[in-house]
C-alpha positions as CSV (number, residue, x, y, z in Angstrom):
1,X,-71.4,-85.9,56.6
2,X,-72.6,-85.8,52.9
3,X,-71.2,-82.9,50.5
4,X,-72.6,-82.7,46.7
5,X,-69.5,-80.9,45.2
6,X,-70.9,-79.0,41.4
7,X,-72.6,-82.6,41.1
8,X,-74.7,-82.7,37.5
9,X,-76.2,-86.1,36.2
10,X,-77.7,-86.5,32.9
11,X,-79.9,-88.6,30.6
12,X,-79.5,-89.1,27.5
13,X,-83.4,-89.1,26.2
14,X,-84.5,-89.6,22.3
15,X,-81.1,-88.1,21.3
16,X,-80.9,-85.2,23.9
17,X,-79.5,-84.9,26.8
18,X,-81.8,-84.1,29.9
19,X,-79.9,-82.9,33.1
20,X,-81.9,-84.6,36.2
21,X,-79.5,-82.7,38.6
22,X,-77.5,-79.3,37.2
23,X,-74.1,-78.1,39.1
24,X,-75.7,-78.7,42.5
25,X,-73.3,-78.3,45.7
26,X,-74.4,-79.3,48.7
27,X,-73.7,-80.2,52.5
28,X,-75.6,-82.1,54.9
29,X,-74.2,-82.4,58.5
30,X,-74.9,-85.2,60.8
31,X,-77.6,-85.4,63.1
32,X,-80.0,-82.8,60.6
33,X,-83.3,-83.3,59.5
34,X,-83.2,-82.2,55.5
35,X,-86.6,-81.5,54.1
36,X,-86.4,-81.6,49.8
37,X,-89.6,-80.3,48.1
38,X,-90.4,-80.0,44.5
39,X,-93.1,-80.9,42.0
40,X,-92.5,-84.0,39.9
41,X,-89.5,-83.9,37.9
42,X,-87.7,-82.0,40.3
43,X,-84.9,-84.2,40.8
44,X,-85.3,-85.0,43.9
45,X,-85.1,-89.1,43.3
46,X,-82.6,-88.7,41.5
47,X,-80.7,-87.0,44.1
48,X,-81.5,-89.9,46.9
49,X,-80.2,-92.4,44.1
50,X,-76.9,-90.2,44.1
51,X,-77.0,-90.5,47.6
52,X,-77.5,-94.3,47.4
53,X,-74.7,-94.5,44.8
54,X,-77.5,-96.2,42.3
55,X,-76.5,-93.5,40.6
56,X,-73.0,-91.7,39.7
57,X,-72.4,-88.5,38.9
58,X,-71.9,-87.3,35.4
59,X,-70.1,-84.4,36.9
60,X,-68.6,-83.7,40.5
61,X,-68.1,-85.7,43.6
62,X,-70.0,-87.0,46.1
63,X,-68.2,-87.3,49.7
64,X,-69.9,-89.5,52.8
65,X,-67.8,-88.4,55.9
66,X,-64.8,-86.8,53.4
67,X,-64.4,-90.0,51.5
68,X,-65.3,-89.8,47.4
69,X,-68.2,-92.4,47.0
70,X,-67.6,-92.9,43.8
71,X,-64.2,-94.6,44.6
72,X,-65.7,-97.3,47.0
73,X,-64.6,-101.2,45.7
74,X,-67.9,-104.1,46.1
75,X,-66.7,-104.5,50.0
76,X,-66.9,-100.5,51.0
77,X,-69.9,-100.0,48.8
78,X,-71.8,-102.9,51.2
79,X,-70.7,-101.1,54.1
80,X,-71.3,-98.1,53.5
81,X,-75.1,-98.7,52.3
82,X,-75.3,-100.4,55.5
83,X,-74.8,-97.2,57.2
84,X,-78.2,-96.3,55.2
85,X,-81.9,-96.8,56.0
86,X,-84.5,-96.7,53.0
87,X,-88.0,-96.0,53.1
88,X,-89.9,-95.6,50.3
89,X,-93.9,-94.0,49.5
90,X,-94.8,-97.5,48.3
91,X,-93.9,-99.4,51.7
92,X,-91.6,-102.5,50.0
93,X,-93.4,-105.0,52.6
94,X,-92.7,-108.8,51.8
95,X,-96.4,-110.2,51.8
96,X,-96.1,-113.3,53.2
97,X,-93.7,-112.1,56.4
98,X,-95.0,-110.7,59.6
99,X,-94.6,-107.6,60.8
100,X,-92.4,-108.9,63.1
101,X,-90.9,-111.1,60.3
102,X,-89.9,-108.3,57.8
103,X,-88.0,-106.2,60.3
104,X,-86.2,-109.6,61.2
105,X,-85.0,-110.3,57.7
106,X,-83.4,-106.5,57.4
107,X,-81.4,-108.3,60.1
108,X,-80.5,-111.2,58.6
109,X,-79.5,-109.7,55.3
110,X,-77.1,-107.7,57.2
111,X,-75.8,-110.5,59.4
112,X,-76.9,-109.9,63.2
113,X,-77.3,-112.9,65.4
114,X,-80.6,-114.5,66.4
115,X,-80.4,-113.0,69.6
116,X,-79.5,-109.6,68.1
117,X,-82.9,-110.0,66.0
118,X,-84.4,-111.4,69.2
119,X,-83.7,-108.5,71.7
120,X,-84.0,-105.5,69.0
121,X,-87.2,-105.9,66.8
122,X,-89.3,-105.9,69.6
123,X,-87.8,-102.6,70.5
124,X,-88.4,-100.8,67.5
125,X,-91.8,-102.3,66.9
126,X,-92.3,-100.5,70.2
127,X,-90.9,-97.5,68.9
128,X,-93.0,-97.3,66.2
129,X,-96.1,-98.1,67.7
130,X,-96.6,-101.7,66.2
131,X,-95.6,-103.7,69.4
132,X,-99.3,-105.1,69.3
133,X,-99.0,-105.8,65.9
134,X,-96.3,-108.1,65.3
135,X,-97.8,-111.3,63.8
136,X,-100.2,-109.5,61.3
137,X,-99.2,-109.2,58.0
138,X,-98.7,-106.1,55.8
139,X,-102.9,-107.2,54.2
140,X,-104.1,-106.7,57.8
141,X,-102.5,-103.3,58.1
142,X,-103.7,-99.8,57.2
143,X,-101.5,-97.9,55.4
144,X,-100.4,-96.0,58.0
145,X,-99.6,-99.1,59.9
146,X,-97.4,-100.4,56.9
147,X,-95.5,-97.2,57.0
148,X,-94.4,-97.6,60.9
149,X,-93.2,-101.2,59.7
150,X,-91.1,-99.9,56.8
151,X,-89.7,-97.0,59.6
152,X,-88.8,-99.8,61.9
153,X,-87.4,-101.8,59.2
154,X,-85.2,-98.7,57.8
155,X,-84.0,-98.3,61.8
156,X,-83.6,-101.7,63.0
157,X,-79.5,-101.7,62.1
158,X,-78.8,-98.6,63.7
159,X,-78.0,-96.8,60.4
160,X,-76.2,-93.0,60.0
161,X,-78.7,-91.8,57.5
162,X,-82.5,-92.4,56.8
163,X,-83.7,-91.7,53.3
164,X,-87.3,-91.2,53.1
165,X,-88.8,-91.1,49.3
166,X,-92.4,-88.9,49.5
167,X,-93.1,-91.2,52.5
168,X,-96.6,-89.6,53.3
169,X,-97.5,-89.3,49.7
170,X,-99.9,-91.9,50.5
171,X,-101.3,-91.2,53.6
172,X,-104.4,-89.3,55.5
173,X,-103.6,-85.9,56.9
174,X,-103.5,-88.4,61.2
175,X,-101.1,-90.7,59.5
176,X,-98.6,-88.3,57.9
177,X,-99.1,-86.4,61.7
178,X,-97.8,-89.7,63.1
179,X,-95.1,-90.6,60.5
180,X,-93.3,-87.3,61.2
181,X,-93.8,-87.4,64.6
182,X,-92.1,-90.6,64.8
183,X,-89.4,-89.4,62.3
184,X,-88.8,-86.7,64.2
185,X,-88.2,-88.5,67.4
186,X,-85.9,-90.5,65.0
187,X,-83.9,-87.8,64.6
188,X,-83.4,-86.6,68.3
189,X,-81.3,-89.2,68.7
190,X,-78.8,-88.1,66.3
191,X,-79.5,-90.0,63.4
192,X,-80.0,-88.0,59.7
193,X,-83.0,-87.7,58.1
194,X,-83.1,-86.8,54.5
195,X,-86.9,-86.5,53.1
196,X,-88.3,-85.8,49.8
197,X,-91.9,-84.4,49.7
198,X,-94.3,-82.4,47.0
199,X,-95.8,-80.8,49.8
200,X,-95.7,-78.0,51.5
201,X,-97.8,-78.9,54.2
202,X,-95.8,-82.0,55.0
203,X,-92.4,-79.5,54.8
204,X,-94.1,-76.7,57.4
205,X,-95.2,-79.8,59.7
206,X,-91.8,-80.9,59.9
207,X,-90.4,-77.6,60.4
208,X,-86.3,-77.9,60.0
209,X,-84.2,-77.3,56.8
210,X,-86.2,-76.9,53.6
211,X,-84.7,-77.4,50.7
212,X,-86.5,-76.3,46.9
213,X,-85.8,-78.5,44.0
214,X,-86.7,-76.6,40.6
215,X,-85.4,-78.5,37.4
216,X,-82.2,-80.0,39.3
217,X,-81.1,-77.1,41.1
218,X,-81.4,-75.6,44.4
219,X,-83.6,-72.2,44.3
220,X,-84.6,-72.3,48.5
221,X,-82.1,-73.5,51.4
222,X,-83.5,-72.3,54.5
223,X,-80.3,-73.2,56.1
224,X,-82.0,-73.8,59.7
225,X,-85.4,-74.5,61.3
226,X,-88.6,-72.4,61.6
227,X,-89.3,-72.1,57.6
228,X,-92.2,-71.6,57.1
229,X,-93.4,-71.4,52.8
């Protein structure tokens, strides 16, 4: 599905260049559940920003199912970041919007019907445990609770691939527990999960392929599941 092929990108800083990512190759096949740890620095950001296409490589390719992302015109680069959920450590809840209200407008942006809107939040706020929840707004939830909505918001179009930036960074030992477990049911029904975490604890809870980040380049691929650091 996504296949990094010697992909380097760079920054010039202060007149030097500083490589984020260094001659990485990589594949990810649809349906896994990719776990990327590193300290700060790592790259892994970076990496989900290649991924995004915020970024372009400075060297290599970057193929989403065989086709060169880099060669996308305004109208494929839309659809294919509509194949793409985001979820991000600081939640990226619009304030004055319901819980029920800022899955909706994920919809709207992306142009489903009322009726779409209508029959599907309520289903993922159900899926995500927020069904009791759905007229409070992100000040009258925990952070835990703000989480699940940015899950169901990432979800609600039925996206190929999740990206989940140091989602539990935030959160209590119960609500990173509950986060996983929800991205994990996520996953069983075939959609790709690609996570970047610091913590090792978060990667051996989530138990699949563990990737290690060290200054842009791959030191650790597990390869499959039961890795355990």
């Amino acid at each position: 599905m996504i296949y990094f092929d010697d992909v380097s990108k760079k920054f010039d800083f202060k007149d030097k260049v500083y490589y984020s990512i260094k001659n990485l190759n990589l594949n990810i096949e649809n349906g896994e559940f990719v776990v990327f740890m590193g300290h700060s620095g790592a790259g892994k950001t970076t990496l989900m920003k290649l991924i995004t296409r915020e970024y372009l490589p400075s060297n290599g390719h970057i193929y989403f199912n065989s086709v060169d992302i880099s060669t996308f015109n305004r109208s494929q680069m839309n659809k294919y970041r509509r194949n793409i959920g985001m979820i991000y450590q600081d939640y990226k809840l619009i304030s004055d919007m319901t819980v029920y209200e800022n899955v909706a407008f994920a919809m709207e942006v992306s142009g489903r019907t009322n009726q779409e809107i209508k029959d599907d939040v309520p289903h993922v706020l159900e899926l995500v445990g927020l069904a009791g929840k759905k007229d409070y707004f992100p000040t009258q939830l925990s952070g835990g609770e703000k989480q699940r909505v940015a899950i169901a918001r990432a979800i609600v179009n039925n996206p190929d691939v999740i990206l989940a930036d140091e989602v539990t960074g935030n959160l209590d030992p119960e609500n990173t527990r509950d986060i996983i477990k929800i991205l994990k049911k996520i996953n069983s029904f075939g959609t790709t999960i690609i996570l970047t975490t610091h913590d090792k604890s978060v990667a051996n809870l989530i138990n699949e392929r563990l990737i290690v980040l060290e200054a842009g380049k791959i030191v650790k691929d597990s390869g499959n599941k039961n890795n355990n650091l």
